[in-house]
GUFI-997749 format. One record per residue (C-alpha): residue number from 1; x, y, z. Coordinates in pm, whole numbers, always signed. Each point is the difference from the previous one (the first is absolute). Last residue first. Layout:
N
<atom><k>NUM</k><x>X</x><y>Y</y><z>Z</z></atom>
...
//
This chain:
180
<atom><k>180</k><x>+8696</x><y>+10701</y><z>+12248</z></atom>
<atom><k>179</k><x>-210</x><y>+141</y><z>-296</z></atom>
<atom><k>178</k><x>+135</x><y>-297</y><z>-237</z></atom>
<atom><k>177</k><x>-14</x><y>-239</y><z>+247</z></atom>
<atom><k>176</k><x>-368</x><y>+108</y><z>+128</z></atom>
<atom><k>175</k><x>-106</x><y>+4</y><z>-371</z></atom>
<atom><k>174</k><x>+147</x><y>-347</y><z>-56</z></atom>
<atom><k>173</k><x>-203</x><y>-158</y><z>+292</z></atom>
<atom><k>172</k><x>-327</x><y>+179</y><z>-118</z></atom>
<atom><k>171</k><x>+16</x><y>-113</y><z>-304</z></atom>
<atom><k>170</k><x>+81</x><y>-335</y><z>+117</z></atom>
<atom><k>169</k><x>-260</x><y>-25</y><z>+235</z></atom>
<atom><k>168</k><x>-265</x><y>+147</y><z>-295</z></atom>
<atom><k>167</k><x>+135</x><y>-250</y><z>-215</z></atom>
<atom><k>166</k><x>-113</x><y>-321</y><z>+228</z></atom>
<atom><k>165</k><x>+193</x><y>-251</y><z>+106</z></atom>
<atom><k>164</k><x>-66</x><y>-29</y><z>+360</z></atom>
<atom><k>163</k><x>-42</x><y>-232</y><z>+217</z></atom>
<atom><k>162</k><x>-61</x><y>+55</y><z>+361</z></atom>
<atom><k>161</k><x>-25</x><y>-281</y><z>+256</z></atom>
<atom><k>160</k><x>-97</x><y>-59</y><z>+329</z></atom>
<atom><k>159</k><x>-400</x><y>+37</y><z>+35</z></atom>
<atom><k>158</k><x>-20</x><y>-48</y><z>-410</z></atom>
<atom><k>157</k><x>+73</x><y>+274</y><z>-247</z></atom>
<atom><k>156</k><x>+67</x><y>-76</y><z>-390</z></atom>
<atom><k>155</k><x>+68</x><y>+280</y><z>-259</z></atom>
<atom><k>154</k><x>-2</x><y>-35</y><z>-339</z></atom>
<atom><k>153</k><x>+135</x><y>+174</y><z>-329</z></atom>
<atom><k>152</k><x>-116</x><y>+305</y><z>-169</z></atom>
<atom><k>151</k><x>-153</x><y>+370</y><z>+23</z></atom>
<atom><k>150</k><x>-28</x><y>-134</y><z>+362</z></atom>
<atom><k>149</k><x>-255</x><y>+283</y><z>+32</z></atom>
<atom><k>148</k><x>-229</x><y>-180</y><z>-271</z></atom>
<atom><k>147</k><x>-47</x><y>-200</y><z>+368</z></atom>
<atom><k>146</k><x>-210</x><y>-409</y><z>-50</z></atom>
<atom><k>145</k><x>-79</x><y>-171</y><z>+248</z></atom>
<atom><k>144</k><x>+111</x><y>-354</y><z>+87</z></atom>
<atom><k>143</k><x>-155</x><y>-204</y><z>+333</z></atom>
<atom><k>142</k><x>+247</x><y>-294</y><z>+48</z></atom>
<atom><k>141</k><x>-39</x><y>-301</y><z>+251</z></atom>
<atom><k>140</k><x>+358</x><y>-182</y><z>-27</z></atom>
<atom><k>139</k><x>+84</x><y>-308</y><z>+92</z></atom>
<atom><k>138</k><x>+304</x><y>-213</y><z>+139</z></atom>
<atom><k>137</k><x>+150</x><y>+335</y><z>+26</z></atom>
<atom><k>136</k><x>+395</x><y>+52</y><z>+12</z></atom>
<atom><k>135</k><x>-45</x><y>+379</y><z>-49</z></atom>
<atom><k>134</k><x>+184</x><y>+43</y><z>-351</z></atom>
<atom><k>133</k><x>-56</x><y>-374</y><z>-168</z></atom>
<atom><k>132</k><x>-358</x><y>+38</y><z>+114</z></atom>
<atom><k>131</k><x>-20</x><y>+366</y><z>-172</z></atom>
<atom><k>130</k><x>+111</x><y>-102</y><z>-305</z></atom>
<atom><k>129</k><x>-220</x><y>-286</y><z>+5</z></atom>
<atom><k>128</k><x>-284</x><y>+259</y><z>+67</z></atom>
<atom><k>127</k><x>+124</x><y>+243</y><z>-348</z></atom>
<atom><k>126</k><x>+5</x><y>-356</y><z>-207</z></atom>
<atom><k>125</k><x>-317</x><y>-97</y><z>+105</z></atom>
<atom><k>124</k><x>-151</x><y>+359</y><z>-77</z></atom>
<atom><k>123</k><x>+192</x><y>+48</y><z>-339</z></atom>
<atom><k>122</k><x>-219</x><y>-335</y><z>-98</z></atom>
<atom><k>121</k><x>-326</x><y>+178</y><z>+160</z></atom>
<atom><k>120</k><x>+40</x><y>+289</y><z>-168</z></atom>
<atom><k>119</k><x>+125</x><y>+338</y><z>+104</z></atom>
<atom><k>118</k><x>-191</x><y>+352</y><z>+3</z></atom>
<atom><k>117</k><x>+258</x><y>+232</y><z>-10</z></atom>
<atom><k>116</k><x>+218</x><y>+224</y><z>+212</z></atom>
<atom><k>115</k><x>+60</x><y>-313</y><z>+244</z></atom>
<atom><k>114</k><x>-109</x><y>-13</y><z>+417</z></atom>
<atom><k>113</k><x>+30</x><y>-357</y><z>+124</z></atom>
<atom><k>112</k><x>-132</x><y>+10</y><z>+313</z></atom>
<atom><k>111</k><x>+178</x><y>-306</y><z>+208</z></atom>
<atom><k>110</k><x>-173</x><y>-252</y><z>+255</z></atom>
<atom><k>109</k><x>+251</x><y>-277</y><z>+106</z></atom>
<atom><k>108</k><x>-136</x><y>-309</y><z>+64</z></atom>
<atom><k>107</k><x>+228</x><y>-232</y><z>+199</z></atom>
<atom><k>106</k><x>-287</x><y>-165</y><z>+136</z></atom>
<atom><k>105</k><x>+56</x><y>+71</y><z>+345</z></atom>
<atom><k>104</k><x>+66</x><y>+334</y><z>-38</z></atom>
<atom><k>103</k><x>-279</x><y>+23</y><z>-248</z></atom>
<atom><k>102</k><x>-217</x><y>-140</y><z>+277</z></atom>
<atom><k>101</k><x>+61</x><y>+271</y><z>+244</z></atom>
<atom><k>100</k><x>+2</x><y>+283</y><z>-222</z></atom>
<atom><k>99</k><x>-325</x><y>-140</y><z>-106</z></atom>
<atom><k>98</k><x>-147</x><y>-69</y><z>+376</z></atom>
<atom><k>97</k><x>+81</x><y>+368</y><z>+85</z></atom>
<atom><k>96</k><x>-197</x><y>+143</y><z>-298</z></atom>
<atom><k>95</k><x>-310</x><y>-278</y><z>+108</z></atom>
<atom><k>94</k><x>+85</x><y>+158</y><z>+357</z></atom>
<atom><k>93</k><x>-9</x><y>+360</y><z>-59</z></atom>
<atom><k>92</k><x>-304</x><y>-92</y><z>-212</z></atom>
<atom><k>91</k><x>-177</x><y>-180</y><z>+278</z></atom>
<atom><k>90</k><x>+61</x><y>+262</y><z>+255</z></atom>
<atom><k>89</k><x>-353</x><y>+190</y><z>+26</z></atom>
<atom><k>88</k><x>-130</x><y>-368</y><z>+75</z></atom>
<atom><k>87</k><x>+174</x><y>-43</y><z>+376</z></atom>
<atom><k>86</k><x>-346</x><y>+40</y><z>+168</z></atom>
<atom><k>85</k><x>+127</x><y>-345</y><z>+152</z></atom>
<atom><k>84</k><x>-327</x><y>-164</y><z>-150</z></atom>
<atom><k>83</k><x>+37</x><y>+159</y><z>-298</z></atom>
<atom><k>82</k><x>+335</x><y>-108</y><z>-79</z></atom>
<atom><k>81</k><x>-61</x><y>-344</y><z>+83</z></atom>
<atom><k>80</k><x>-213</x><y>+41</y><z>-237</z></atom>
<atom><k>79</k><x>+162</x><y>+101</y><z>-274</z></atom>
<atom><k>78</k><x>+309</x><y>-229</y><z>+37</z></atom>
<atom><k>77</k><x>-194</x><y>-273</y><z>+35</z></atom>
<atom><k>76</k><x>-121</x><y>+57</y><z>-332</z></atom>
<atom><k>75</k><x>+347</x><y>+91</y><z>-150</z></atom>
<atom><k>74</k><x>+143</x><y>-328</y><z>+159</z></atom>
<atom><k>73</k><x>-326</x><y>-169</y><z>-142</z></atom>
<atom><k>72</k><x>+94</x><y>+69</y><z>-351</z></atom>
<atom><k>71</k><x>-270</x><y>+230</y><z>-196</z></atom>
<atom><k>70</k><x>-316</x><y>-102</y><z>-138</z></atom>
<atom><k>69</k><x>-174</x><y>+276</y><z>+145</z></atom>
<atom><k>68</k><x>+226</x><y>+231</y><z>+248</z></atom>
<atom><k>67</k><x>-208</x><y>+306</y><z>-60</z></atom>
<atom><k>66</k><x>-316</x><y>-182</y><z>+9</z></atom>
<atom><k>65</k><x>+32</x><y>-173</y><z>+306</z></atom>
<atom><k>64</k><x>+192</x><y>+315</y><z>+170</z></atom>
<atom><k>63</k><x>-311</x><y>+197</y><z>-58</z></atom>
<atom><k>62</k><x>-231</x><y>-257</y><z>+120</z></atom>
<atom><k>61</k><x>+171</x><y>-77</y><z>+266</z></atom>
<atom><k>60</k><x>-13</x><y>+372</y><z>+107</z></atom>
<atom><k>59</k><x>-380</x><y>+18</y><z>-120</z></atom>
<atom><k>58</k><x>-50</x><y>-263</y><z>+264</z></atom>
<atom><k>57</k><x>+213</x><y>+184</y><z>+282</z></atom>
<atom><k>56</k><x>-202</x><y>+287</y><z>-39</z></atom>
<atom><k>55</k><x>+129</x><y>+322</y><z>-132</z></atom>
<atom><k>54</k><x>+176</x><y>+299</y><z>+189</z></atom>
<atom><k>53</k><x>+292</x><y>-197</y><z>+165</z></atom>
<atom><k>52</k><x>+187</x><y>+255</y><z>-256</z></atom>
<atom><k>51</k><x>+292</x><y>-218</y><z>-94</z></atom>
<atom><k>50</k><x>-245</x><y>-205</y><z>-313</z></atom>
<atom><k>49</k><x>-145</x><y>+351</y><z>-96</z></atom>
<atom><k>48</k><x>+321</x><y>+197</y><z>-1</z></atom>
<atom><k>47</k><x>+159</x><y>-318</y><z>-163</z></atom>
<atom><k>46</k><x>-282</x><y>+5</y><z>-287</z></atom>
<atom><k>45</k><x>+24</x><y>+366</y><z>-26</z></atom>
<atom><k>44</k><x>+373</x><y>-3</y><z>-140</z></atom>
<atom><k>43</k><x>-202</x><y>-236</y><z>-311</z></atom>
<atom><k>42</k><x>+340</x><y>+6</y><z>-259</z></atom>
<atom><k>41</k><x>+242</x><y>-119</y><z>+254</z></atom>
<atom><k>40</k><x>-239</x><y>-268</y><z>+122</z></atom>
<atom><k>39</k><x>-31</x><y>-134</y><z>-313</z></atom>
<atom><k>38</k><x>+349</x><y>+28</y><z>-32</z></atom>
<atom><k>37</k><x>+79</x><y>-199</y><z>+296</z></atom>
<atom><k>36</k><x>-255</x><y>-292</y><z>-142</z></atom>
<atom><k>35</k><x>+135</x><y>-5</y><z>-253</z></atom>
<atom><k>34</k><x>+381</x><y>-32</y><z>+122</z></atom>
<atom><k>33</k><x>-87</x><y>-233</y><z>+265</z></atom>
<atom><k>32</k><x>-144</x><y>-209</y><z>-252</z></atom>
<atom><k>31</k><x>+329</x><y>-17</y><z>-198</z></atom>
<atom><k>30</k><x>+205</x><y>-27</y><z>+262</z></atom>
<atom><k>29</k><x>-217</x><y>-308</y><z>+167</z></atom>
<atom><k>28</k><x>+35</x><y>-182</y><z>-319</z></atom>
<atom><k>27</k><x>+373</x><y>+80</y><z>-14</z></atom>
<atom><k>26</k><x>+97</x><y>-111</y><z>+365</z></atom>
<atom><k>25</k><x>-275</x><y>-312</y><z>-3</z></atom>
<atom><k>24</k><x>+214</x><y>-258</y><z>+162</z></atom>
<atom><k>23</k><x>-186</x><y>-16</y><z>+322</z></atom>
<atom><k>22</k><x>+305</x><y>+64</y><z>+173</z></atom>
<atom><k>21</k><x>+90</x><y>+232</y><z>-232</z></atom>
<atom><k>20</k><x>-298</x><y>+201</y><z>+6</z></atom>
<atom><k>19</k><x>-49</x><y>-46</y><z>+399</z></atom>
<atom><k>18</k><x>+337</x><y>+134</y><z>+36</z></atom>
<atom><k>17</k><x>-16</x><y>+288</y><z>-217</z></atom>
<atom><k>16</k><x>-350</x><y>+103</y><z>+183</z></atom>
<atom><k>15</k><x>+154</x><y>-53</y><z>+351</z></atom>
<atom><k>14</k><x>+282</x><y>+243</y><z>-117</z></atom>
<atom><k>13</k><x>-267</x><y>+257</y><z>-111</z></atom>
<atom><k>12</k><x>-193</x><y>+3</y><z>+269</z></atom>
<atom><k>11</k><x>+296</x><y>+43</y><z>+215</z></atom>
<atom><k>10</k><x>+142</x><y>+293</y><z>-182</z></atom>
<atom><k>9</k><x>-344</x><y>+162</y><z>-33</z></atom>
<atom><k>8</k><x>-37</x><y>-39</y><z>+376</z></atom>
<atom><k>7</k><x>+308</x><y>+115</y><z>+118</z></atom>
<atom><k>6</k><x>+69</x><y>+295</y><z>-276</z></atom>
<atom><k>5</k><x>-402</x><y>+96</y><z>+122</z></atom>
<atom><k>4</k><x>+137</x><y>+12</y><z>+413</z></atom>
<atom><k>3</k><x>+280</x><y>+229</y><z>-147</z></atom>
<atom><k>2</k><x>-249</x><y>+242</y><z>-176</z></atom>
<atom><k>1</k><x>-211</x><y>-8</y><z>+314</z></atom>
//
């Protein structure tokens, strides 16, 4: 089963890229896949409900109306097509496949940016153009948190790449020199 799901979320997925950038709607249909992923991600009984054949067909439509409201028609399609395979318990493996696929193709780089402070939105630009001239990104998508742990200094983690200046590494760097 787990290799007949890789199958169908990869393919879903593909077809979904393609349609996007055939249509010319790549970020539109991102963002809307995004929402409507993380609605579905927040409401875990809404996919037991819509996978469980135990509601009418109506109410189904009904469900995946309102759920997909306003949204891009890829996404919409998407849904139901879902639902009518009895595929809809994988639409957030594929909406997380789809991203890794389109930030390939987009050159978009996604990157945690993890600093001991809170940093501002100037230090912010200058802390994601560091990290394009680094990885070779055409764009990066960066999620920052903030560690006291770092004591100071940032670190920057992406798929690929590790960064990091922070003074906790080089703490611990020294200390493991100086205790061999």
């Amino acid at each position: 089963m787990a290799k007949n799901k890789a199958k169908v979320v990869e393919l879903y997925a593909k077809a979904l890229l393609s349609y996007g950038d055939d249509q010319g709607v790549l970020p539109d249909l991102s963002n809307d896949l995004k929402v409507v992923s993380s609605v579905i991600a927040a409401e875990p009984k809404l996919t037991a409900l819509l996978s469980a054949q135990t509601i009418s067909a109506k109410d189904e439509d009904e469900l995946v109306s309102t759920l997909t409201t306003g949204a891009n028609q890829g996404v919409v399609n998407l849904a139901k097509v879902l639902l009518a395979h009895r595929h809809f318990a994988y639409f957030e493996a594929i909406a997380t496949r789809f991203f890794e696929l389109y930030q390939q193709s987009q050159g978009i780089e996604a990157v945690t940016i993890t600093s001991a402070v809170d940093v501002d939105d100037d230090q912010k630009k200058r802390l994601e153009e560091a990290f394009k001239k680094q990885s070779g990104a055409k764009q990066v998508e960066a999620v920052y948190r903030v560690d006291p742990d770092l004591v100071a200094g940032v670190s920057m983690k992406s798929k690929s790449i590790l960064i990091d200046g922070s003074l906790k590494t080089k703490i611990a760097k020294l200390k493991a020199e100086l205790l061999g």
